[in-house]
C-alpha positions in Angstrom: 229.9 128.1 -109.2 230.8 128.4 -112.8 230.1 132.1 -113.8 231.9 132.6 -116.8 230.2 133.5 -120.0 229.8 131.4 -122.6 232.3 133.4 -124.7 235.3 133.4 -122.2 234.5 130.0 -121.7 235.3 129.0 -125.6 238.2 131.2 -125.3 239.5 129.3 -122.6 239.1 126.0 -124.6 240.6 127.2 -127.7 243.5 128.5 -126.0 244.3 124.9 -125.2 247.6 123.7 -126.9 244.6 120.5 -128.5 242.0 121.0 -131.0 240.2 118.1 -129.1 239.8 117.6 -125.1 238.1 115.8 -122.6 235.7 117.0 -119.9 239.0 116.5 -117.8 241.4 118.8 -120.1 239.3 121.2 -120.1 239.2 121.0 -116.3 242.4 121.4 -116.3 242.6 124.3 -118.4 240.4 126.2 -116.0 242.1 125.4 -113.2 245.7 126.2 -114.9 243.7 130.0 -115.3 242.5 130.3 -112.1 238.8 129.4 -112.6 237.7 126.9 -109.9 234.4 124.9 -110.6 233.3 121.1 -110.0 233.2 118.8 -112.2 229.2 118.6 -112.4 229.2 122.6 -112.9 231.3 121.9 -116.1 229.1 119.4 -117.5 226.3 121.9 -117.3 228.0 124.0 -118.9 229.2 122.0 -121.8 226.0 120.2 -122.4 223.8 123.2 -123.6 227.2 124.3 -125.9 227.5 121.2 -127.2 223.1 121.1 -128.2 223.7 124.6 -129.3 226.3 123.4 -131.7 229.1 125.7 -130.6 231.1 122.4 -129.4 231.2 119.1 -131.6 231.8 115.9 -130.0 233.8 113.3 -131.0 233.3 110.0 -129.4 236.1 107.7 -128.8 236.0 103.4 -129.3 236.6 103.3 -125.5 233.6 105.4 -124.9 235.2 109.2 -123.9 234.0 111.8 -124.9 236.2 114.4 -126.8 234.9 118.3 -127.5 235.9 120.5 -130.2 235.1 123.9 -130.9 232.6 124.3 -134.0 232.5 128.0 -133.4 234.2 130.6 -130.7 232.1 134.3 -131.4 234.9 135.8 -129.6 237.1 135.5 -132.8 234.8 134.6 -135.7 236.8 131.7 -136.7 235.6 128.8 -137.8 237.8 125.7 -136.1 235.6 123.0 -136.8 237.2 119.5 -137.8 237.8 118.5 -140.9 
């Protein structure tokens, strides 16, 4: 189970080397840190972020879905794309 706070888990995704990912970079990024989950514990997690407006998503023509972080409290920066 996925029991990271909602803060260490935008820090995780901004410390990606992208300003956009995919449910399966991100992924990846957890794993590379030593945070194992499934893939349906991620969604849930990114889902109520994403409503919440922490993470923006960016939809692709081929249909996948890329995330960007709107806003990490952690830092107080604002990363959102322009």
């Amino acid at each position: 189970m996925l029991q990271l706070m909602d803060e260490e888990f935008l820090k995780y995704i901004k410390s990606s080397e992208s300003e956009v990912n995919t449910l399966a970079e991100i992924h990846r990024i957890l794993v590379q840190n030593r945070i194992i989950c499934s893939i349906e514990e991620l969604r849930q997690k990114i889902v109520p972020l994403h409503r919440d407006g922490y993470l923006g998503n960016e939809p692709t023509g081929d249909g996948v879905n890329m995330y960007y972080i709107i806003f990490c409290p952690d830092d107080g920066s604002d990363s959102s794309m322009t």
